[in-house]
C-alpha beads as a LAMMPS data file, in Angstrom:
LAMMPS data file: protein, C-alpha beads

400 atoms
399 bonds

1 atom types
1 bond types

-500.0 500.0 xlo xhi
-500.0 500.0 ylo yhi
-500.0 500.0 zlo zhi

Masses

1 110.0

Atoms # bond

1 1 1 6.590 -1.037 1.687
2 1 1 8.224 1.950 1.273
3 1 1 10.767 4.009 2.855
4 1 1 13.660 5.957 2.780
5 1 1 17.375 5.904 2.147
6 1 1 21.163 6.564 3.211
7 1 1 23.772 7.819 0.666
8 1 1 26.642 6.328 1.869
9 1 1 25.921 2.940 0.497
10 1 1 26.315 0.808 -2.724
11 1 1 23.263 -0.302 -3.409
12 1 1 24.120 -2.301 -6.771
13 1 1 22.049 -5.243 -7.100
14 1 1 19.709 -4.211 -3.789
15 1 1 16.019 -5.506 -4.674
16 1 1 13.638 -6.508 -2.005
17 1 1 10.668 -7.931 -4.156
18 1 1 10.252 -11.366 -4.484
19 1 1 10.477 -12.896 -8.119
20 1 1 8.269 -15.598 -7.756
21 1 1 7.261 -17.779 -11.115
22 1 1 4.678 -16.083 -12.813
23 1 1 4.395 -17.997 -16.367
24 1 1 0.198 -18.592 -15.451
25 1 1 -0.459 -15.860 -13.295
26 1 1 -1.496 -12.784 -16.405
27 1 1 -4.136 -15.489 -18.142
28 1 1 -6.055 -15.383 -14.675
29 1 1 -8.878 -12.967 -14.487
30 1 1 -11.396 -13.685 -11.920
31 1 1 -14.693 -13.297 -13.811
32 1 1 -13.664 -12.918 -17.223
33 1 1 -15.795 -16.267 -18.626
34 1 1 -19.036 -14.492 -17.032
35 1 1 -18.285 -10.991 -18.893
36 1 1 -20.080 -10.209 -21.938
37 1 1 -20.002 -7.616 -24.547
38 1 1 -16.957 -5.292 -23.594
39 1 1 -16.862 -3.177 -26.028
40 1 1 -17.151 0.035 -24.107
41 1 1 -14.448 2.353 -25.779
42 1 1 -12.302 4.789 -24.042
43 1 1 -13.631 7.515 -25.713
44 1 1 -17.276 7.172 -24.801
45 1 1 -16.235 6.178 -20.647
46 1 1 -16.856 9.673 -18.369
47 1 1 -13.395 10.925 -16.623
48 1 1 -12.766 12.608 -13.382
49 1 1 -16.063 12.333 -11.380
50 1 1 -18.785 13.573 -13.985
51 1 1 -20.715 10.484 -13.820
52 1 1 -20.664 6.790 -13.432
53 1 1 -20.858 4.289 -16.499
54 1 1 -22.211 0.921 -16.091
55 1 1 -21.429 -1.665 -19.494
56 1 1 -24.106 -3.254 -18.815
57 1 1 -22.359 -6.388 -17.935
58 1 1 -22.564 -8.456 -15.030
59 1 1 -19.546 -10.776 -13.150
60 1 1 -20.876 -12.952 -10.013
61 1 1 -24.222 -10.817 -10.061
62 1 1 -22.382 -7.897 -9.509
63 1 1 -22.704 -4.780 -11.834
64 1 1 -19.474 -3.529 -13.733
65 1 1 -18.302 -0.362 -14.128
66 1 1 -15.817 2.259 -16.381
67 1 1 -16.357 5.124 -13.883
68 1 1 -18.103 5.852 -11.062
69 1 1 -19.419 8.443 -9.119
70 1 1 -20.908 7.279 -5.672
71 1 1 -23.692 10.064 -5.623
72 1 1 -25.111 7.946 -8.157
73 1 1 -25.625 5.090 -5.339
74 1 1 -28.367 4.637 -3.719
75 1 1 -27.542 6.555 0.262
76 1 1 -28.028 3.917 2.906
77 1 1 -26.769 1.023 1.362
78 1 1 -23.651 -1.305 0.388
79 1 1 -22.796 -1.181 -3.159
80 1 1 -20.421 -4.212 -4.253
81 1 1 -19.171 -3.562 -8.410
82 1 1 -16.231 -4.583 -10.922
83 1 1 -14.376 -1.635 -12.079
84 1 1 -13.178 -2.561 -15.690
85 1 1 -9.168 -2.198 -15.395
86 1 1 -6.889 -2.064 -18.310
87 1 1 -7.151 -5.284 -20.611
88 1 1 -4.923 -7.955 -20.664
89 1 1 -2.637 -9.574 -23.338
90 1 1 -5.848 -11.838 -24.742
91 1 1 -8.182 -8.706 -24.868
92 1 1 -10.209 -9.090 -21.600
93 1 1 -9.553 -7.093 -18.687
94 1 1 -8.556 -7.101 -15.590
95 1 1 -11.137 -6.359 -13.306
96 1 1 -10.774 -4.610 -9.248
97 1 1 -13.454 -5.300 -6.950
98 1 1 -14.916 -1.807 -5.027
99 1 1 -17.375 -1.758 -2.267
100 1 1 -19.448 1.720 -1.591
101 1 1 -20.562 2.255 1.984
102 1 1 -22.929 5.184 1.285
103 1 1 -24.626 6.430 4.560
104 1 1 -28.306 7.722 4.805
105 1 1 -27.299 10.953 5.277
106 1 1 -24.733 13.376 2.738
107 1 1 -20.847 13.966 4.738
108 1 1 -16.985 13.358 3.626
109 1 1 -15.727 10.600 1.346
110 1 1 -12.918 8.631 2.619
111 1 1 -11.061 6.010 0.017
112 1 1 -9.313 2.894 1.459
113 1 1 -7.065 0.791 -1.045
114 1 1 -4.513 -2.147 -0.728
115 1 1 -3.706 -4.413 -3.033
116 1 1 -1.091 -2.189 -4.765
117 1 1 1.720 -5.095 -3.997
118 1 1 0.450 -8.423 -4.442
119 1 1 1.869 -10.079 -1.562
120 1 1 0.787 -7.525 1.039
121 1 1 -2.349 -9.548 2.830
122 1 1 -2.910 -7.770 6.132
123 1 1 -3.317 -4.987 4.187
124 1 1 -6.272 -6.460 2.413
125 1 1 -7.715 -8.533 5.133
126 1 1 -7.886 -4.474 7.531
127 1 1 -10.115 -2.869 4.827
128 1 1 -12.140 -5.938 5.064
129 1 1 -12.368 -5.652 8.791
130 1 1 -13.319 -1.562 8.594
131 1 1 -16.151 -2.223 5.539
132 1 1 -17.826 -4.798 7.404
133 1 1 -18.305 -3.279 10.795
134 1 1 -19.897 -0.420 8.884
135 1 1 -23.814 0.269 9.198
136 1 1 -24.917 2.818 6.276
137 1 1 -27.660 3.807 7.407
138 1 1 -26.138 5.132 10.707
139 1 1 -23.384 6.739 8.586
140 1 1 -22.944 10.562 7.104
141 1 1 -20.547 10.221 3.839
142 1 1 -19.410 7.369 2.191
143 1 1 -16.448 4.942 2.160
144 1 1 -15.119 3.069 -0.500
145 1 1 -12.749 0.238 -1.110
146 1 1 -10.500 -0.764 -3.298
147 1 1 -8.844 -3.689 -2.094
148 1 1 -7.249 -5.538 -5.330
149 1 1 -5.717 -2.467 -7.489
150 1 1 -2.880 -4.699 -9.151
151 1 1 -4.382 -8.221 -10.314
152 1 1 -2.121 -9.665 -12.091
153 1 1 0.609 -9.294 -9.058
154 1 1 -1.934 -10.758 -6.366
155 1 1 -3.076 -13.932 -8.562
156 1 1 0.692 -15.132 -7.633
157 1 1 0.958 -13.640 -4.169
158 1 1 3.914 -11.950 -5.982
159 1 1 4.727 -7.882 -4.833
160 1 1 5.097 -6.866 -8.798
161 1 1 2.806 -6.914 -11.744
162 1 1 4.102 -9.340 -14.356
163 1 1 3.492 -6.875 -17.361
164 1 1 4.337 -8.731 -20.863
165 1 1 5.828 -5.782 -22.717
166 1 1 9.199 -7.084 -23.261
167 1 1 9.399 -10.398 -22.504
168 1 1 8.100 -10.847 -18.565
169 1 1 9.202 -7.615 -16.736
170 1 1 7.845 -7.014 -13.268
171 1 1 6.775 -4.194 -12.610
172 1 1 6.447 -1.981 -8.866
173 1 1 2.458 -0.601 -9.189
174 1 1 3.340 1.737 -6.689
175 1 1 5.689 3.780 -8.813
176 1 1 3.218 3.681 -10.796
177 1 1 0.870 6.841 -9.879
178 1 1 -1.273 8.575 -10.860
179 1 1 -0.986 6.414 -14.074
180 1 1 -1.032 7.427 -17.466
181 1 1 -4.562 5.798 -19.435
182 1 1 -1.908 6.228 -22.884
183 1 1 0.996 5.024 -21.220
184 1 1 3.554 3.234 -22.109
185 1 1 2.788 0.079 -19.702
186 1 1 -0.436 -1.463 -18.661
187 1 1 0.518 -0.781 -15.260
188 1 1 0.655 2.954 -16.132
189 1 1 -2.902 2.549 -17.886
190 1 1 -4.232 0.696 -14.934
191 1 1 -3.262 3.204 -12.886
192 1 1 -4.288 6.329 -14.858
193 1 1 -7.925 4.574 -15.335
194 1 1 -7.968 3.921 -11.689
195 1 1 -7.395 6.793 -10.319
196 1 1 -9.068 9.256 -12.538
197 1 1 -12.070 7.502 -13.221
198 1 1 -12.517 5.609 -10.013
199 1 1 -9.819 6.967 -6.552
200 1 1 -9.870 10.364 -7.276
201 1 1 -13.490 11.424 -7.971
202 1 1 -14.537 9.949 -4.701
203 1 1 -12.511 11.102 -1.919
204 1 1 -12.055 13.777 0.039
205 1 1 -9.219 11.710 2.159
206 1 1 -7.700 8.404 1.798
207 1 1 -5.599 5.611 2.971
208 1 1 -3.488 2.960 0.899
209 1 1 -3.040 0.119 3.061
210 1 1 0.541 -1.910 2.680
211 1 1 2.773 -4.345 4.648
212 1 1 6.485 -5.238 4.344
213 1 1 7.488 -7.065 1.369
214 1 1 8.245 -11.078 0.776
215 1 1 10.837 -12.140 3.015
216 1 1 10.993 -8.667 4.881
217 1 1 9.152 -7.956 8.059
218 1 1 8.137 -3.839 9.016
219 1 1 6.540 -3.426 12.271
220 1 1 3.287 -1.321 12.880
221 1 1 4.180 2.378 11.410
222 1 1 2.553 5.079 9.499
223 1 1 3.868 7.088 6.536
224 1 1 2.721 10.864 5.695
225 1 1 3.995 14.087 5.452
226 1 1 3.834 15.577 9.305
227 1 1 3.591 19.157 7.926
228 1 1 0.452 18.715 6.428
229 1 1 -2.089 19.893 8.922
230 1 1 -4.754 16.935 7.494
231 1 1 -2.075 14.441 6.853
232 1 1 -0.829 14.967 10.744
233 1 1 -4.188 14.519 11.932
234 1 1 -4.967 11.491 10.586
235 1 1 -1.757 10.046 12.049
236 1 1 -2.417 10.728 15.235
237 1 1 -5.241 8.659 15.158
238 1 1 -3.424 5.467 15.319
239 1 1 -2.128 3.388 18.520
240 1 1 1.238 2.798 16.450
241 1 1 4.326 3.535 17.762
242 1 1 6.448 4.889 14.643
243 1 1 6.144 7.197 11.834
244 1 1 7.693 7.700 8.783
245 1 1 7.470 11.574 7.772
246 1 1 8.598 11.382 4.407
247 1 1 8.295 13.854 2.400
248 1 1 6.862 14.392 -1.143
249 1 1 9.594 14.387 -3.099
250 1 1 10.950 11.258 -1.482
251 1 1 8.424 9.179 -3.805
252 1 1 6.309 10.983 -5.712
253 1 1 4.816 8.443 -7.726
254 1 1 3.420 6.212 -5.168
255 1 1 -0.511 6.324 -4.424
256 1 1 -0.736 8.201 -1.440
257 1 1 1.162 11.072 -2.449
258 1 1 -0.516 11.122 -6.000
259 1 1 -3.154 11.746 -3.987
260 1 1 -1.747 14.573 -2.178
261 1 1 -0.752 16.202 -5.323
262 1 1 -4.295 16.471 -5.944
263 1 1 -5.195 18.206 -2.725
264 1 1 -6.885 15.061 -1.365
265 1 1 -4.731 14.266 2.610
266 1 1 -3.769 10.865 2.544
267 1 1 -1.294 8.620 4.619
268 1 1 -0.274 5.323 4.100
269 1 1 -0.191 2.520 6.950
270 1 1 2.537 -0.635 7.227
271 1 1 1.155 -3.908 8.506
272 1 1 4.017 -6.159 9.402
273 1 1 5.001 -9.114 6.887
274 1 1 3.603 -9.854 3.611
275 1 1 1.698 -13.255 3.140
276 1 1 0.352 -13.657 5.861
277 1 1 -2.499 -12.114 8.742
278 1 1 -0.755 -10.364 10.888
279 1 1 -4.063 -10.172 13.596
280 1 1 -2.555 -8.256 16.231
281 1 1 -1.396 -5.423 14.058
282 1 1 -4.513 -5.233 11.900
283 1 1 -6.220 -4.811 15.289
284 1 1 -4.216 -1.624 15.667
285 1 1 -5.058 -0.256 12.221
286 1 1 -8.642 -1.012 12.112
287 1 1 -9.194 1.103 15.278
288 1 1 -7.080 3.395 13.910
289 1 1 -9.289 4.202 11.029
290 1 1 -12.379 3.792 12.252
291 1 1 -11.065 6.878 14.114
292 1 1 -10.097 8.380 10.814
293 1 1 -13.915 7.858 9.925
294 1 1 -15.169 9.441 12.952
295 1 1 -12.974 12.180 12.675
296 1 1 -14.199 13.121 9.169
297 1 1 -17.787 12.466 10.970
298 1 1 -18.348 9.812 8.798
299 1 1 -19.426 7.206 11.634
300 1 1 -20.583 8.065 15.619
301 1 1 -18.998 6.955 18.977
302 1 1 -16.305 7.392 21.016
303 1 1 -12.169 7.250 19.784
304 1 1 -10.790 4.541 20.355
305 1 1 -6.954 4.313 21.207
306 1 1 -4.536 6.944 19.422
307 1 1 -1.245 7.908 19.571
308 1 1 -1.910 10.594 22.363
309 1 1 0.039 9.021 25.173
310 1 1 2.159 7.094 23.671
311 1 1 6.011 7.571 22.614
312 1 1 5.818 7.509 18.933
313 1 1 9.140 7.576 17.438
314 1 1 9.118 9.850 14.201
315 1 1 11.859 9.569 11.499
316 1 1 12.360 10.884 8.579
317 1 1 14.784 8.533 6.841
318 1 1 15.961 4.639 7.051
319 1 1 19.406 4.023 7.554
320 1 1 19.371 0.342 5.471
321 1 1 21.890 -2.406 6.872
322 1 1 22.876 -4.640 3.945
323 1 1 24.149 -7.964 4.110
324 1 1 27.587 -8.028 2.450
325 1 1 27.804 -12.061 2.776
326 1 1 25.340 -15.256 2.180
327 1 1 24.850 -17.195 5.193
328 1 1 21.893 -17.376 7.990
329 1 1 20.887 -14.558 9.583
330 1 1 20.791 -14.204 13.524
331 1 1 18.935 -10.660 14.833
332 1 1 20.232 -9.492 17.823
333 1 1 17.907 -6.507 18.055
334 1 1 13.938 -6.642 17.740
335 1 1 11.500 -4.755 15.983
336 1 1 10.945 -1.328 17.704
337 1 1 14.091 -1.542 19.525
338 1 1 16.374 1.651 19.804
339 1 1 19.316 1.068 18.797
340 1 1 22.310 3.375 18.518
341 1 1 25.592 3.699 16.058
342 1 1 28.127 0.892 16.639
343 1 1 25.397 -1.165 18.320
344 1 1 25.731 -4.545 17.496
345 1 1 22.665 -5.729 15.256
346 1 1 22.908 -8.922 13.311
347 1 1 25.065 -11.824 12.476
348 1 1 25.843 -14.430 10.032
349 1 1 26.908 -18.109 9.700
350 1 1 27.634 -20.188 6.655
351 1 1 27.207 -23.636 6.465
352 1 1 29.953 -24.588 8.696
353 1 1 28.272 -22.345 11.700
354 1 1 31.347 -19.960 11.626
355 1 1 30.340 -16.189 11.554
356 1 1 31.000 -14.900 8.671
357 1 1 30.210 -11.242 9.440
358 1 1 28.891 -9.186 11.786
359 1 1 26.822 -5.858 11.548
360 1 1 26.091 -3.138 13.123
361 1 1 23.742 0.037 13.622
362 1 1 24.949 3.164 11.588
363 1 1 22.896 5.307 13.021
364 1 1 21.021 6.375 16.345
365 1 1 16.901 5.375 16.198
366 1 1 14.524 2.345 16.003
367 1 1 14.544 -1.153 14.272
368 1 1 11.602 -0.922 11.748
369 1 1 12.199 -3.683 9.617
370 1 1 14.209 -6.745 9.359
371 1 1 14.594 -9.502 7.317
372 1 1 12.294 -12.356 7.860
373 1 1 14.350 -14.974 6.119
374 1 1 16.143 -16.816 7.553
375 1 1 19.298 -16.919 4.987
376 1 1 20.349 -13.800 2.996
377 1 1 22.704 -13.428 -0.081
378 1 1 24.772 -10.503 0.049
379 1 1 23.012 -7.275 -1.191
380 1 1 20.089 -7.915 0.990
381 1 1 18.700 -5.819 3.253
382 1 1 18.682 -7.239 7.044
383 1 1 17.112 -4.412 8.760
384 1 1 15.801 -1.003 7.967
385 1 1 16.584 1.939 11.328
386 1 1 14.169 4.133 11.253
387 1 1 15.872 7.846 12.153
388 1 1 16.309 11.662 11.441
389 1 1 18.535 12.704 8.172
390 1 1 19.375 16.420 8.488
391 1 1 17.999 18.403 5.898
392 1 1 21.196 19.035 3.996
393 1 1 21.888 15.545 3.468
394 1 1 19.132 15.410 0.891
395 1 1 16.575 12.369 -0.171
396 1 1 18.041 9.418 -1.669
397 1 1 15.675 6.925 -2.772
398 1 1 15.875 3.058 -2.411
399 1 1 14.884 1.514 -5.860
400 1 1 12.490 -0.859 -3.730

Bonds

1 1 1 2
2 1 2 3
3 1 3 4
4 1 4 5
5 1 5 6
6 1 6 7
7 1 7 8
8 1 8 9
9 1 9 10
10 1 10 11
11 1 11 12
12 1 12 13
13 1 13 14
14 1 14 15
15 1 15 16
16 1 16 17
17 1 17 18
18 1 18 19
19 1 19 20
20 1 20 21
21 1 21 22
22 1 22 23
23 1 23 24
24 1 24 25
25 1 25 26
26 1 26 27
27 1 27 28
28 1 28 29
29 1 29 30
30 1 30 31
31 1 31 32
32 1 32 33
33 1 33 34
34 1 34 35
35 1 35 36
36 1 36 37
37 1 37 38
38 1 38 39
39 1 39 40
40 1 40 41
41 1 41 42
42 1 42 43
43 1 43 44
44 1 44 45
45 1 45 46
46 1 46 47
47 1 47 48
48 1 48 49
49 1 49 50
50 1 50 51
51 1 51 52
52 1 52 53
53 1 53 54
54 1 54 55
55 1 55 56
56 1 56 57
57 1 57 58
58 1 58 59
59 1 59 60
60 1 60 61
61 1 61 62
62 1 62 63
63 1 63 64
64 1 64 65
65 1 65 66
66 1 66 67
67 1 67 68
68 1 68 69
69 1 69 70
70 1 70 71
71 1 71 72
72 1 72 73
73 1 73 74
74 1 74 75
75 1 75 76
76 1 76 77
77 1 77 78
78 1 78 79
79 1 79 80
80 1 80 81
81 1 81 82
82 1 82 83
83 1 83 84
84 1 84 85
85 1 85 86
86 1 86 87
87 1 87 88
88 1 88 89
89 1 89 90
90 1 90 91
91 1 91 92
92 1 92 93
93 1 93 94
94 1 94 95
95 1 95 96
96 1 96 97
97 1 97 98
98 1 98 99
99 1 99 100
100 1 100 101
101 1 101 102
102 1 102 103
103 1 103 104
104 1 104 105
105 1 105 106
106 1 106 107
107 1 107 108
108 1 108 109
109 1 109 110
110 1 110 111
111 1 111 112
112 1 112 113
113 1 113 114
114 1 114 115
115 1 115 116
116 1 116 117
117 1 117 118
118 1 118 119
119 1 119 120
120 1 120 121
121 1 121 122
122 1 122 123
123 1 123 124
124 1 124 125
125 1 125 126
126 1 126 127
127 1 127 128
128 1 128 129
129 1 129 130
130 1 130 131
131 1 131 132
132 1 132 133
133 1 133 134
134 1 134 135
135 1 135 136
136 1 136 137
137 1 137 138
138 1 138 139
139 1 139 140
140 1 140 141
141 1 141 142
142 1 142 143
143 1 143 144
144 1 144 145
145 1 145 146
146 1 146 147
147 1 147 148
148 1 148 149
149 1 149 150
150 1 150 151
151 1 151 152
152 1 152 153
153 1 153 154
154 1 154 155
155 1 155 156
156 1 156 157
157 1 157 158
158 1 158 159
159 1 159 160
160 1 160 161
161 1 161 162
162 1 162 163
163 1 163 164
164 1 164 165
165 1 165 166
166 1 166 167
167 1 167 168
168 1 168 169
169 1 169 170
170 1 170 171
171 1 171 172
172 1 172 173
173 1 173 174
174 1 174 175
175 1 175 176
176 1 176 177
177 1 177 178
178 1 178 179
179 1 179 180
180 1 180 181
181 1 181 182
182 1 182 183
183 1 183 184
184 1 184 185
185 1 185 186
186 1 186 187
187 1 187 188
188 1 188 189
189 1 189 190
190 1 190 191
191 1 191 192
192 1 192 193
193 1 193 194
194 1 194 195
195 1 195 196
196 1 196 197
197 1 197 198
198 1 198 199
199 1 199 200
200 1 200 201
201 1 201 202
202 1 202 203
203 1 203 204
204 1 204 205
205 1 205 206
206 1 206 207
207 1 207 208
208 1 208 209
209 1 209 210
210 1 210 211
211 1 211 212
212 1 212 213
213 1 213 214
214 1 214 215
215 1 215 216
216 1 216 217
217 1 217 218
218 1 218 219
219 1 219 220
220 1 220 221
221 1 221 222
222 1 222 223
223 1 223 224
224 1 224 225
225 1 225 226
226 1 226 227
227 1 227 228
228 1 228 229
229 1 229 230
230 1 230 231
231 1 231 232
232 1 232 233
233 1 233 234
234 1 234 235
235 1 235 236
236 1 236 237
237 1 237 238
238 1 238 239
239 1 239 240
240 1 240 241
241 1 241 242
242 1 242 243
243 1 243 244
244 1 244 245
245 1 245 246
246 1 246 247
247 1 247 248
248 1 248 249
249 1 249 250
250 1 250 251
251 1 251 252
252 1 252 253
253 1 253 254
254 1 254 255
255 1 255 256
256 1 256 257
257 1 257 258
258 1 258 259
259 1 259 260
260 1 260 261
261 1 261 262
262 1 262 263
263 1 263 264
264 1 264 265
265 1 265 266
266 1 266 267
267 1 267 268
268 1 268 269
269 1 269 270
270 1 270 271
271 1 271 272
272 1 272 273
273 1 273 274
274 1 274 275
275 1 275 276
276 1 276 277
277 1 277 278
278 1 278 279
279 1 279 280
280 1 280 281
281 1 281 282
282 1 282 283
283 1 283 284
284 1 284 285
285 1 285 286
286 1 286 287
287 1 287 288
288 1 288 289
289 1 289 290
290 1 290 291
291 1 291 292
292 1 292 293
293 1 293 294
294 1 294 295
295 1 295 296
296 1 296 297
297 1 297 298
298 1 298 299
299 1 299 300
300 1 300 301
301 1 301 302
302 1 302 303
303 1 303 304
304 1 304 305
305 1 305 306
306 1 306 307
307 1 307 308
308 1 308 309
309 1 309 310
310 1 310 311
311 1 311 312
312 1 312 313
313 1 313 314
314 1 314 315
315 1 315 316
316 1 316 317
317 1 317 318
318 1 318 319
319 1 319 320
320 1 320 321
321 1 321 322
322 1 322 323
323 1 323 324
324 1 324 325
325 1 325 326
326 1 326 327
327 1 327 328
328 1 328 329
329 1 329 330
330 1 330 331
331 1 331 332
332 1 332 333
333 1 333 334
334 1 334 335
335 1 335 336
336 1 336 337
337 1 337 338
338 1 338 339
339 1 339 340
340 1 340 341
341 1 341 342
342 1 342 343
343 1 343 344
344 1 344 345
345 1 345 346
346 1 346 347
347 1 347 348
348 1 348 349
349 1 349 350
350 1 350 351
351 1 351 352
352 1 352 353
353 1 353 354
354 1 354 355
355 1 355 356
356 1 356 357
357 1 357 358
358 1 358 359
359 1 359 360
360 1 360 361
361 1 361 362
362 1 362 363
363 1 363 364
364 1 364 365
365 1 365 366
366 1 366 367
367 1 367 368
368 1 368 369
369 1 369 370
370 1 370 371
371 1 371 372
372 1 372 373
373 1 373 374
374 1 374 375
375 1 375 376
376 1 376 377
377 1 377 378
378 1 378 379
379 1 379 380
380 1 380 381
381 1 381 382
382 1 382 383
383 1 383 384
384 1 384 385
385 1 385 386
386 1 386 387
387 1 387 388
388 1 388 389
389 1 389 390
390 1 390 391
391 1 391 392
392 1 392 393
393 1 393 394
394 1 394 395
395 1 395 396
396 1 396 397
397 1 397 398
398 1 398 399
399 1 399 400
């Protein structure tokens, strides 16, 4: 997840992601024993679009790749391949799984992605649900997904990617972008080799699916830039009732708006809580983009539900509220809910049931998150309100 922040606040200590044990996680790689012969050198791979290498190898009968161009699929059909990721600390690699929906006839490319954050599984399970209602040879363009970018994080259900630079340090993939193939992390690698050899050369739009982070639950909201013609269009094609318009400069190193950078519109949707389906919401987002695909003209029928009609709130900040004791956590306000400053919006007990502080809205606007834990040390954040900063206050950003 991702949002914005408030100024006003200490924020020493304030980290959402989960730290869960990790010491197996980076000797998984699904596939690895069935790989053969990788010794494909960065120098000889092609780079941004001009062509797609195959190394000849083969994981679970399906082909592997270093780059990849989807003109060079066959139109009609659904492509399933490996794209060879950076390698891991015993020399193998870590590999991403992308399926190619080309249709039978040429038309836009649209890129869907999750995965980014390990524990983020509605996410993953809504790309699944788009892919396979797709017929290509009713279809005009192509769709791709990506829907297991960081590995190493999703082998542990964990948000980060346990990189092994220093020690274990975990590391957020989606500050990651656009990467850097010489970097300084295999994160950064990962990243640069996805997206120039594999995101970037195939779309002409694209969506990075997320969800709220271990232990903290968003409700159904979109993020993207509302000034962007593209970007604004493809948010009002979801029945969601919130949007984040957060600018560029907010976070400009997470995927959707490395994206942008390159001229490519792209929005990013939250899914409710991480680790689990969330089948309701998905529902939402997979009608959502299918009318994202019909837009581009990619598939044929009728919209479904969008946002015309509905009240969607738009914000372009969260105001965080921070626990400042340890103790269980009562909510006292749902997701959704307006709330306004002084409002009354959490409490908490310690062990003896005695309330041991209270809090309450800073702002006017709408609950968007809240913690799904049910205890919380102090530094935690118990609810996110989604509302309008005015301009002169500036972007502050959350280091989660």
């Amino acid at each position: 997840m991702t949002i914005g922040n408030d100024p006003g606040l200490d924020r020493r200590g304030f980290m959402i992601g989960s730290v869960a044990t990790v010491g197996a996680a980076a000797a998984l790689v699904t596939g690895a024993a069935q790989a053969q012969s990788r010794s494909t050198s960065a120098g000889s791979l092609a780079v941004d679009g001009k062509g797609t290498v195959f190394t000849g190898d083969t994981i679970d009968g399906k082909k592997v790749v270093t780059s990849l161009d989807v003109k060079d699929l066959e139109a009609g059909q659904t492509h399933r391949l490996y794209f060879q990721g950076v390698e891991t600390p015993t020399g193998q690699h870590w590999y991403v799984s992308v399926t190619v929906t080309r249709g039978a006839k040429p038309g836009k490319r649209v890129v869907l992605t999750s995965g980014v954050h390990g524990d983020e599984m509605s996410s993953i399970h809504t790309v699944h649900t788009v892919m396979n209602q797709l017929e290509p040879a009713k279809m005009s363009g192509t769709v791709m997904a990506v829907t297991d970018i960081s590995r190493p994080a999703l082998e542990s259900m964990q948000r980060r990617w346990p990189n092994q630079g220093r020690g274990i340090d975990l590391i957020d993939m989606n500050r990651e972008w656009p990467g850097n193939e010489n970097g300084l992390t295999a994160p950064s690698r990962h990243a640069g080799l996805l997206f120039n050899r594999l995101l970037r050369p195939n779309a002409d739009a694209a969506i990075d699916f997320h969800t709220g982070t271990t232990g903290f639950e968003v409700t159904a909201f979109n993020i993207g830039e509302i000034d962007r013609p593209e970007v604004k269009a493809m948010l009002d094609l979801y029945p969601v009732g919130q949007i984040l318009n957060m600018p560029k400069a907010a976070y400009p190193t997470v995927l959707h708006n490395a994206f942008i950078d390159v001229g490519i519109p792209a929005i990013a949707p939250e899914i409710g809580a991480a680790r689990v389906l969330d089948r309701e919401m998905i529902a939402l987002f997979v009608e959502g983009t299918m009318n994202v695909l019909k837009h581009y003209g990619i598939v044929a029928g009728p919209m479904g539900r969008t946002a015309k009609g509905m009240a969607v709130f738009v914000g372009n900040s969260g105001f965080p509220v921070l626990a400042t004791a340890g103790g269980l956590v009562e909510h006292l306000v749902k997701l959704n809910d307006k709330v306004v400053p002084g409002q009354k919006v959490a409490i908490q007990r310690n062990s003896f049931g005695e309330v041991v502080a209270e809090y309450t809205a800073g702002v006017a606007g709408e609950i968007s998150g809240q913690r799904s834990d049910a205890m919380s040390e102090p530094g935690n954040p118990l609810a996110f309100i989604l509302f309008n900063k005015a301009p002169q206050d500036g972007v502050e950003i959350y280091p989660e």
